[in-house]
C-alpha positions in Angstrom: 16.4 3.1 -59.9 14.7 6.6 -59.1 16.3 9.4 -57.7 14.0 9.5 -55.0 15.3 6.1 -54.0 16.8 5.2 -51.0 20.5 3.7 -52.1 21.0 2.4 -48.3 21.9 -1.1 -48.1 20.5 -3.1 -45.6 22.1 -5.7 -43.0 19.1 -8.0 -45.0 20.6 -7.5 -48.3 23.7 -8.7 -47.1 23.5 -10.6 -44.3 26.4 -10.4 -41.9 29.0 -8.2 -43.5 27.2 -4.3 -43.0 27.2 -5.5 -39.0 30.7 -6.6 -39.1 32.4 -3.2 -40.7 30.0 -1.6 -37.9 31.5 -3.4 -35.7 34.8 -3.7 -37.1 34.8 0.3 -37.1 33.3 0.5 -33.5 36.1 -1.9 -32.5 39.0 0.4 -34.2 37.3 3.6 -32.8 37.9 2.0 -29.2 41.5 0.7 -29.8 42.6 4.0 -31.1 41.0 5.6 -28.0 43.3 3.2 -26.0 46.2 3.8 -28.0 46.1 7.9 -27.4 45.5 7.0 -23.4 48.4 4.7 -23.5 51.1 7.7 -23.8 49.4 8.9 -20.2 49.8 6.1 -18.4 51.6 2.8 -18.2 49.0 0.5 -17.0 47.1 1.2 -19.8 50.3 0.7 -21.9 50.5 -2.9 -20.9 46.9 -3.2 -21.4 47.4 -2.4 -24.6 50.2 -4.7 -25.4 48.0 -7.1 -24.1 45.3 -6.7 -26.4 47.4 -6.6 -29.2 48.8 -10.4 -28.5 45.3 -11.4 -28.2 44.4 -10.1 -31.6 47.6 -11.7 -33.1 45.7 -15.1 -31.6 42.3 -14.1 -33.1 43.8 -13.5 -36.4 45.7 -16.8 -36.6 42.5 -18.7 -34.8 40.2 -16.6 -37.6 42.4 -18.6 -40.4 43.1 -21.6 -39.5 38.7 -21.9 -38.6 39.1 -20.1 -42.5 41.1 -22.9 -43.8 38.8 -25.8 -42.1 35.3 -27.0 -43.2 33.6 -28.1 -46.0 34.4 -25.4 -48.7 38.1 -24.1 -46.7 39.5 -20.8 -48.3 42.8 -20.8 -50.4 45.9 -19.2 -49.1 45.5 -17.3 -52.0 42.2 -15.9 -51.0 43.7 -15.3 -47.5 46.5 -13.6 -48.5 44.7 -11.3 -50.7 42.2 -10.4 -47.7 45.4 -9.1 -45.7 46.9 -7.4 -48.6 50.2 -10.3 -48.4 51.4 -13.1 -50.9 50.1 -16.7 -50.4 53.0 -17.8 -49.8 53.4 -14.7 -46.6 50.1 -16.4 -45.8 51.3 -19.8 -45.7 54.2 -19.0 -43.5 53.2 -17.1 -41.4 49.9 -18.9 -40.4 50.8 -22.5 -41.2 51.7 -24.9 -39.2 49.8 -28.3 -37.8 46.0 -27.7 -38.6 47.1 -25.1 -41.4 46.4 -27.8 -44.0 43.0 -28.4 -46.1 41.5 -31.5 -44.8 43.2 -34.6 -47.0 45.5 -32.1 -48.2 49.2 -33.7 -48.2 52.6 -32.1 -47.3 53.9 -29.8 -49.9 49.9 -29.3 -51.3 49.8 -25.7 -52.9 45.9 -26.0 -52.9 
């Protein structure tokens, strides 16, 4: 590749994942904006609280719709994406549905 090159890597190249750390940075930018309001004002301190349970739920809804399908990830794979063992993965998202489809009790898939 030439200097003159433009490096920039588009949202074609890689379909989905340049929009979602966009948006994943546009969605941290507004959280922490919430945060700093929060020590001002306890309504906005319970809002807060309240988002934060609703991410817990999108996180464990985000791996259990992870762990389903044709081609379901690994704990393994999970836990790595949240920096935690599979076996941290495994307990703290298991539970009913938490298993590969056919996968049997005790199945360390």
């Amino acid at each position: 590749m030439s200097s003159g090159q433009d490096n920039t890597v588009t949202a074609e190249e890689t379909p989905g994942k340049v929009e979602d750390e966009a948006y994943i940075l546009f969605a941290s930018r507004i959280l922490k904006g919430l945060g700093r309001r929060a020590g001002r004002n306890l309504s906005t301190l319970n809002a807060l609280d309240t988002l934060g349970r609703e991410l817990a739920e999108l996180l464990t809804e985000a791996v259990h719709t992870l762990r389903s399908g044709d081609e379901p990830a690994s704990w393994a794979d999970i836990g790595f994406a949240l920096g935690i063992t599979r076996q941290a993965a495994q307990q703290r998202f298991g539970g009913e549905g938490s298993r590969r489809p056919g996968g049997q009790p005790g199945d360390l898939r």
